[in-house]
C-alpha positions in Angstrom: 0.0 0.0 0.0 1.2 3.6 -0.8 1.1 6.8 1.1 2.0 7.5 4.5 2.7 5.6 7.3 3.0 7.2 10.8 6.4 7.9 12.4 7.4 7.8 15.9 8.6 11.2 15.8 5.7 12.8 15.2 6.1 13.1 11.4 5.5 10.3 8.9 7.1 8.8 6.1 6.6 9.2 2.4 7.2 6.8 0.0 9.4 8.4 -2.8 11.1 7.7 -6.0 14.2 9.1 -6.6 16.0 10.1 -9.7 19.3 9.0 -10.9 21.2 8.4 -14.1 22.7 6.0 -15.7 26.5 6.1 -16.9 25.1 6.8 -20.4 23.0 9.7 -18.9 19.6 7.5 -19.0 17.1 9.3 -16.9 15.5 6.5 -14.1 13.9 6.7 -10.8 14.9 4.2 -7.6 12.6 1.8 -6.2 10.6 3.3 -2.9 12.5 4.8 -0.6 10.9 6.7 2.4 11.5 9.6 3.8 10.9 11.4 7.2 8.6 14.0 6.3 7.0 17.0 8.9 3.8 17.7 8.5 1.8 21.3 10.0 -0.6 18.7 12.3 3.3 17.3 13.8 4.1 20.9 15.3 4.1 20.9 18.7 1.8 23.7 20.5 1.1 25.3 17.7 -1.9 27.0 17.1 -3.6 26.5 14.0 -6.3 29.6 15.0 -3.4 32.4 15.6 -2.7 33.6 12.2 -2.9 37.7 11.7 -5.4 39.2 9.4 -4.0 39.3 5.8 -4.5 42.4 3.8 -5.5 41.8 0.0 -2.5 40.6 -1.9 -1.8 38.5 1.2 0.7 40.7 3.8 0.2 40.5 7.4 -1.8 43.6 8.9 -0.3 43.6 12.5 2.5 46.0 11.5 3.8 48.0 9.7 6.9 49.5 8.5 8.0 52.7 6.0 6.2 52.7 2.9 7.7 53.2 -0.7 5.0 52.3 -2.6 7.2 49.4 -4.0 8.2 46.0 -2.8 11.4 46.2 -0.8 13.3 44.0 1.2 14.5 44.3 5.1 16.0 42.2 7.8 13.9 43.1 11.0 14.9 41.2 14.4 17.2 38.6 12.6 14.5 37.7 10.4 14.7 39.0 6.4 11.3 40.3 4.9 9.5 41.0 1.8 8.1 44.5 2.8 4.7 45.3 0.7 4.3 48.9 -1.2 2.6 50.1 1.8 4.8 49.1 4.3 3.1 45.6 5.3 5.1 42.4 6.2 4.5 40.0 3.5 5.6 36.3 2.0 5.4 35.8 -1.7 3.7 32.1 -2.1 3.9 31.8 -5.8 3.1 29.7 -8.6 5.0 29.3 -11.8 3.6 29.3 -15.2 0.7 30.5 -14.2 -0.8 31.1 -18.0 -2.8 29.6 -20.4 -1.5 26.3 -21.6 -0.1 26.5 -25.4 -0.6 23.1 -26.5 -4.0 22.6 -28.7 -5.5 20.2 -25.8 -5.1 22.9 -23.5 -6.3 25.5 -25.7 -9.3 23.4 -26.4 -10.2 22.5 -22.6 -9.9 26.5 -21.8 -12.2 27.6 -23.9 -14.9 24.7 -23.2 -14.1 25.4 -19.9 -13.9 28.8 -19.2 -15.2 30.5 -22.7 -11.9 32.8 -23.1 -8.6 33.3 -21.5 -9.9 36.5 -19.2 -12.6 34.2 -17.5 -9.5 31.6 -17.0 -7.7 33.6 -15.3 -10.1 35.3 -13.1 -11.3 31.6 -12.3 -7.5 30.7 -11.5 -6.9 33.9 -9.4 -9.6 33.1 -7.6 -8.3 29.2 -6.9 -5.1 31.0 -6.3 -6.5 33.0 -3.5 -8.7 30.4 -1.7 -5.7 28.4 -1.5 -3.4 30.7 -0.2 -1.1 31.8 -2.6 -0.9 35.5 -3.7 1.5 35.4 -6.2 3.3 34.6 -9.7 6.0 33.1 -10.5 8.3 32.8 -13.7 7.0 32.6 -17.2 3.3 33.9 -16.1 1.1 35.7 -18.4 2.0 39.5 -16.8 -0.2 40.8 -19.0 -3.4 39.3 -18.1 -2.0 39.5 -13.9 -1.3 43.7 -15.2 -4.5 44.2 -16.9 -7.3 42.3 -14.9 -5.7 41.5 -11.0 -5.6 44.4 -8.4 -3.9 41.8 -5.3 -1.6 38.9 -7.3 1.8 39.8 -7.2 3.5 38.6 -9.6 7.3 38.4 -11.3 8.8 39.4 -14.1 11.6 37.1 -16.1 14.8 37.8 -18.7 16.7 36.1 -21.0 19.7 38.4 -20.6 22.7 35.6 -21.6 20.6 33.3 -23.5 19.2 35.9 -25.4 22.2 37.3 -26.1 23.6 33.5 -26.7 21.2 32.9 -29.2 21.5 35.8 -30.8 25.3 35.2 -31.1 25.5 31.8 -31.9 26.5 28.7 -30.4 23.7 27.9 -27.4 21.7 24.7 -27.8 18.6 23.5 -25.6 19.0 21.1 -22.4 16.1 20.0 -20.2 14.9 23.1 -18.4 17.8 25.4 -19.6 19.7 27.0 -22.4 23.4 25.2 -22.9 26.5 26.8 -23.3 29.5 25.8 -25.2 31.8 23.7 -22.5 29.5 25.2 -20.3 30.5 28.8 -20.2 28.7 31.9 -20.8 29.6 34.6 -22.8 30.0 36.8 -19.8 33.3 38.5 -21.5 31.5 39.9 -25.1 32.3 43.2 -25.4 28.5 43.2 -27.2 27.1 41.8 -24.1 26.3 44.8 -22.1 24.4 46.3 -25.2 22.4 43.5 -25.5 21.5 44.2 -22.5 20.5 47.9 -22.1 18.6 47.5 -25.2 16.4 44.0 -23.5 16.4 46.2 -20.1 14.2 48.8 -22.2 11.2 46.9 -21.8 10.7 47.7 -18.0 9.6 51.1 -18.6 6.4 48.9 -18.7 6.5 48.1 -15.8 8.3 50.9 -14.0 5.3 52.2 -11.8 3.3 49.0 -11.1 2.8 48.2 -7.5 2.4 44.5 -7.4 5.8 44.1 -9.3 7.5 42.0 -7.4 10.8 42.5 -9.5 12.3 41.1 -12.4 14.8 37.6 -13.1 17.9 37.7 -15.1 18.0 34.7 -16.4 17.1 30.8 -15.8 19.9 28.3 -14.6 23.6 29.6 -16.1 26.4 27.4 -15.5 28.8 28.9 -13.2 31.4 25.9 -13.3 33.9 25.7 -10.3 36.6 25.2 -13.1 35.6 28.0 -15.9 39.0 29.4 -15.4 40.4 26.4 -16.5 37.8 26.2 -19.4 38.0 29.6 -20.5 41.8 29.4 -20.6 41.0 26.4 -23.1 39.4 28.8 -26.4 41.1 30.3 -29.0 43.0 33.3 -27.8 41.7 35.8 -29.9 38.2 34.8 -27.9 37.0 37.3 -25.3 36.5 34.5 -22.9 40.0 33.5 -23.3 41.8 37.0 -23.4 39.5 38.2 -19.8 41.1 35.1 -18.3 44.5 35.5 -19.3 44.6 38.8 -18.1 43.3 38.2 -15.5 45.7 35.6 -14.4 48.6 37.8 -15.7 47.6 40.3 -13.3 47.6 37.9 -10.8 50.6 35.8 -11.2 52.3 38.0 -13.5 53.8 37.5 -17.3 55.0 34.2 -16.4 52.1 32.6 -15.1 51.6 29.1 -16.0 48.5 27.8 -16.4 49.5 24.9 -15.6 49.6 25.9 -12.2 46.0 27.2 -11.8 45.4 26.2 -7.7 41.9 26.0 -6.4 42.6 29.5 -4.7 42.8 30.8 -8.1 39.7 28.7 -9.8 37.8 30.5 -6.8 38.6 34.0 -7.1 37.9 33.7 -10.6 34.7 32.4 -10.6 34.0 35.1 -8.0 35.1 37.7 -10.6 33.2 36.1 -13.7 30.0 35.9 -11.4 30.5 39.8 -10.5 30.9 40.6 -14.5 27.3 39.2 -15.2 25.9 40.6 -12.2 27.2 44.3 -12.6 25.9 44.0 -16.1 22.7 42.7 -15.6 21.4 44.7 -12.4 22.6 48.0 -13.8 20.8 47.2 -16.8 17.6 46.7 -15.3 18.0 49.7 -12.6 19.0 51.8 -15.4 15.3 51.4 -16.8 13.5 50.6 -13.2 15.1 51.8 -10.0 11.9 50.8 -8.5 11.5 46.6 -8.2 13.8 44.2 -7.5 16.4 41.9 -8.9 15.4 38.6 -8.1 18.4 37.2 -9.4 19.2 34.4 -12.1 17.9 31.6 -10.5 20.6 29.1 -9.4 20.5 25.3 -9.7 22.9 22.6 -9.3 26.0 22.8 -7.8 25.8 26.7 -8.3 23.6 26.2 -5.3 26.9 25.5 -3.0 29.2 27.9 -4.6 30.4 30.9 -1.7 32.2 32.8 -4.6 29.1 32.9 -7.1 26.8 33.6 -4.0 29.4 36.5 -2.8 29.0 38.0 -6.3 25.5 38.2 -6.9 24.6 39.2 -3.6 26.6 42.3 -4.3 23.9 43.2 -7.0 21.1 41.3 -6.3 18.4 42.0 -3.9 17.2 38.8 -3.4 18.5 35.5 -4.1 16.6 33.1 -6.1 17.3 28.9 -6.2 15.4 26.5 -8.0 15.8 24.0 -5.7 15.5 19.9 -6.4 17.1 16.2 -5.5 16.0 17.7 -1.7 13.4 16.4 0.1 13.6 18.6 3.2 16.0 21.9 2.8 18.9 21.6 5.1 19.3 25.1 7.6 23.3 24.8 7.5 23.1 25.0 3.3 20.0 28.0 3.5 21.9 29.9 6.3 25.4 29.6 3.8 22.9 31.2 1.2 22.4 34.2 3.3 25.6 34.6 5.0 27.9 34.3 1.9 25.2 36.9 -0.2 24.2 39.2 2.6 20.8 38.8 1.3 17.6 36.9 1.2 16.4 33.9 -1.1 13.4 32.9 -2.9 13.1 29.1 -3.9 11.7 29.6 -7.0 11.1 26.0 -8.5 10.6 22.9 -6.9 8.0 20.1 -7.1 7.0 16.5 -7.1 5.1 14.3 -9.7 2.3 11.5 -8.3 1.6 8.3 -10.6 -2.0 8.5 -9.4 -2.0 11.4 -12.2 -1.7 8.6 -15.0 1.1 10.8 -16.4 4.4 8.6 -16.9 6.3 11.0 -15.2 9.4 10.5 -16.5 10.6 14.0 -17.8 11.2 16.8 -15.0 13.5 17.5 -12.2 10.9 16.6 -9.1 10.5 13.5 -7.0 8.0 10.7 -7.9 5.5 9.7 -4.9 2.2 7.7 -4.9 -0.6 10.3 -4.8 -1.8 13.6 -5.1 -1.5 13.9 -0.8 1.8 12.9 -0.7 2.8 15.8 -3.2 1.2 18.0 -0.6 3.0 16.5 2.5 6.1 17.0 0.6 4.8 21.0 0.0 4.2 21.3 3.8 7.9 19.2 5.2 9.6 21.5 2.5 7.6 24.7 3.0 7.8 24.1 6.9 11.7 24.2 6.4 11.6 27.3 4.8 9.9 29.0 7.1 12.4 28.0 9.8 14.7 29.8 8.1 15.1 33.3 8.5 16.3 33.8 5.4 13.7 33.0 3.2 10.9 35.5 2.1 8.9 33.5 -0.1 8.5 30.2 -2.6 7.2 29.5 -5.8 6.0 26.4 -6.9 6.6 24.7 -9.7 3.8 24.9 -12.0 0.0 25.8 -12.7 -0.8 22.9 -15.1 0.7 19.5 -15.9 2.7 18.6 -19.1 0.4 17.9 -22.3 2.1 14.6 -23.6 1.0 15.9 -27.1 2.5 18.8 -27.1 5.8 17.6 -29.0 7.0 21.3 -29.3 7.7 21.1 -25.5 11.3 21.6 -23.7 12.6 18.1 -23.1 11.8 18.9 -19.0 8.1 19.5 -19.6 6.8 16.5 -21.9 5.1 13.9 -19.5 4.6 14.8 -15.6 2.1 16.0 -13.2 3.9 19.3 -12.0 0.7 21.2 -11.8 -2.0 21.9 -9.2 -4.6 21.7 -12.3 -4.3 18.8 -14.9 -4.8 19.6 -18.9 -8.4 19.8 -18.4 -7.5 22.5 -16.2 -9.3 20.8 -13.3 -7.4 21.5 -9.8 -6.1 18.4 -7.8 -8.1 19.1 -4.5 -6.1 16.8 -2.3 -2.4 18.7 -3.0 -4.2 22.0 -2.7 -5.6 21.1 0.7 -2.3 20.6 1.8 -1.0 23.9 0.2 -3.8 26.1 1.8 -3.3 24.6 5.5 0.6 26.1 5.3 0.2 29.3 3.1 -2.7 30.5 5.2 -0.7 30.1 8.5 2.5 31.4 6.7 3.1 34.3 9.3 1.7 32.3 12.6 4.4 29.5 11.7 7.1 32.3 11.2 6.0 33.4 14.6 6.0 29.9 16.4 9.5 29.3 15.0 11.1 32.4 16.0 9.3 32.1 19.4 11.8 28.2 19.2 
C-alpha cells in the first residue's frame, strides 16, 4: 500500500522515488525509498487559530513599517522580509507558469471550460486566493495578472545571456535550460552589455506597477567551479579566453603558467566572472527601473553551493533566487550559507513532485516521484515548513499551474510527461495537493511566529 505511514517522531514517512542516471545519462527513478517528512498537524503547540489578518495581496496587517510604494526588502529582528508597497510584512507564495496552456489540448479545454482566456484567469486567481497563494512566479502571463488583477503579485523574467547567446550563436537546448559551449557563458563579449540595455528597455512597462515584485535575469547559467580552467581552453583571440589571461597575468604575472591554476585561483575567478554578469545585468535593469527588485538568475545545481558565485551576486542582487530539487527537506546549514555568503535573502523559486495517481508517466522533469496527489502535498508542507524556519527566506514559488500535455511535441525536453501542476490539462485543480498547500500558506506568518518564538 502507498502513502503514509506514521512515524514515531511525530512526522511520517513518504514513500518516494528518486531520480538518478545511468552512466550513459539514462534518466531513471529508484525503487521506494521513504523519507521522514514533517507535516503542520506534527508541530508541537502550535496554534492553528493564531494567524494575523491578511491584507488583500496576502501581507500581514499587524504591523507596519515605511512605505515606498514598491516592494522592498528588510531584515527586521534577525528575520529577512518581503516588505509590501505600503509598508506591510508579506511572503510571496507563488506559482509558476501561471498562464494559459499552449498546447491545442489545452487551448481546447480552456475555452470549453472557461469560454476565453480572461474568465481563466479570473477563475485561476480566484483558486489561487482560496488556497493561499498571492503570487506569480516565472514565465506567467503579466499581462493578463497587469490588466485584470488588483492583489496577485506577480514576477517578471529575462533572458539576458541566453538571449544574447542565441543571438550570437553557439547555445543549444538542455532539459529546463539554455546550454552553453563547454559550459561557459559569454559573460566577457564586449556586445554583451548592449544587449542588454537594449532587452532592459522593456521595464519602462513596468516601472510604476505596484504588485511588481521585481524582475529575473536569467534561468539556470552554469557557473562551473573550473571556468578558469575552461576559458583558458578557447582560442586566444576569444573574449573568454583574453579576460582570463589577463586576468591571471595580473595575478601571477607575465609568467604565469597555467598549468599551475590552484583551487585558490579557480575560486577567485569564478568570484570575478560571477561579479561581470551581475554588474551587467542589475545596472541594466535599474537603469530602466530603480523601483523593483532583482530577483536574481535563479541558481540550480551545484551553483547552489558555490560561496564565490553567492558572494557576487549578492553584491547586485536583492534577493537571491534557487530553484531547488534532489532535496526532500532543505537543510538550515546549506539556506543559512545562502544568506551569510550573499548578505541577502532567497526565494526558492522551483521545486515540485510528480504522483503516478495522475496517469502521467512522469518521467521527464526534475521533481520527486510519490504515490498520490496527498503525498505531493505533504512534501509541500515538510519542505515549506523548512523554509519557514529559516530566516532567510521571504517567499517560494512552486513549480507549476498545469501538468505537461504529452502531445504537445514542441515542448522543452523537461516539460513533456509529468504532473507538476496543481490543475491537470483539463484545467481541473487536484483538491487533495491543494488542501495541503492552503493549510501552510494560510498560516505562513503564525508558523514564522512559532519558529522564532523556538
Amino acid at each position: 500500500m502507498y502513502g503514509f505511514i506514521l512515524a514515531g517522531d511525530n512526522t511520517v514517512k513518504v514513500k518516494v522515488k528518486k531520480k538518478y542516471y545511468h552512466e550513459d545519462g539514462t534518466r531513471c527513478y529508484s525503487d521506494w525509498i521513504e523519507y521522514d517528512t514533517r507535516l503542520l498537524s506534527s508541530l508541537q503547540d502550535f496554534n492553528m487559530d493564531s494567524e494575523p489578518k491578511h491584507r488583500t495581496n496576502g501581507a500581514r496587517t499587524d504591523a507596519k513599517y515605511e512605505s515606498t510604494g514598491y516592494f522592498r526588502v528588510s531584515k527586521i529582528n534577525n528575520r529577512w522580509w518581503l516588505i509590501d508597497p505600503e509598508g506591510y510584512l508579506f511572503i510571496h507564495r507563488g506559482v509558476v507558469s501561471v498562464k494559459a496552456g499552449a498546447s491545442g489540448n489545452q487551448k481546447n479545454n480552456l475555452v470549453s471550460k472557461f469560454g476565453d482566456e480572461v474568465k481563466w484567469f479570473q477563475s485561476t486567481e480566484k483558486l489561487l486566493n482560496v488556497n493561499g497563494f498571492n503570487g506569480a512566479g516565472n514565465w506567467s502571463d503579466a499581462g493578463l495578472i497587469l490588466e485584470h488583477s488588483d492583489s496577485l503579485v506577480y514576477t517578471r523574467g529575462f533572458n539576458f545571456m541566453s538571449g544574447y547567446g542565441k543571438k550570437r550563436g553557439g547555445t543549444f537546448q538542455q532539459p529546463g535550460h539554455t546550454g552553453y559551449p563547454n559550459d561557459l557563458i559569454f559573460v566577457f563579449d564586449p556586445q554583451f552589455k548592449e544587449f542588454c540595455d537594449k532587452e532592459a528597455a522593456k521595464c519602462l512597462e513596468y516601472k510604476n506597477e505596484k504588485n511588481l515584485l521585481g524582475y529575473f535575469s536569467d534561468n539556470e547559467l552554469p557557473f562551473p567551479a573550473d571556468a578558469l580552467d575552461r576559458f583558458l581552453t578557447l582560442k586566444t583571440d576569444d573574449p573568454g579566453y583574453v579576460e582570463a589571461n589577463k586576468w591571471l597575468v595580473n595575478k601571477k604575472g607575465d609568467s604565469a603558467d597555467k598549468k599551475e591554476v590552484t583551487d585558490e585561483d579557480r575560486s577567485e575567478f569564478l568570484n570575478f566572472m560571477a561579479e561581470r554578469y551581475f554588474a551587467v545585468v542589475s545596472s541594466a535593469i535599474k537603469k530602466y527601473d530603480p523601483n523593483h527588485l532583482y530577483l536574481g538568475s535563479r541558481f540550480h545545481g551545484q551553483v547552489k553551493n558555490s560561496e564565490p558565485v553567492f558572494r557576487a551576486a549578492g553584491k547586485y542582487a536583492d534577493i537571491i533566487s534557487v530553484n531547488l530539487y534532489d532535496v526532500w527537506t532543505p537543510e538550515q546549514k546549506r539556506l543559512n550559507n545562502w544568506v551569510k555568503w550573499s548578505g541577502k535573502p532567497f526565494l526558492i523559486t522551483e521545486w515540485y513532485a510528480k504522483a503516478e495517481d495522475s496517469g502521467m508517466r512522469n518521467i521527464s522533469g526534475a521533481g520527486w516521484i510519490v504515490p498520490t496527489q496527498q503525498d505531493r502535498g505533504y512534501f509541500y508542507q515538510n519542505f515549506t515548513l523548512a523554509l519557514l524556519e529559516s530566516r532567510g527566506c521571504v517567499g517560494w514559488h512552486w513549480f507549476k499551474y498545469q501538468d505537461n500535455d504529452p502531445a504537445d511535441k514542441s515542448a522543452d525536453p523537461s516539460n513533456e510527461d509529468s504532473n507538476k501542476g496543481i490543475v491537470d490539462n483539463n484545467y481541473e485543480p487536484y483538491a487533495p495537493v491543494l488542501e495541503q498547500m492552503k493549510a501552510i500558506n494560510c498560516r505562513v506568518y503564525s508558523l514564522i511566529d512559532y519558529f522564532d518564538a523556538k
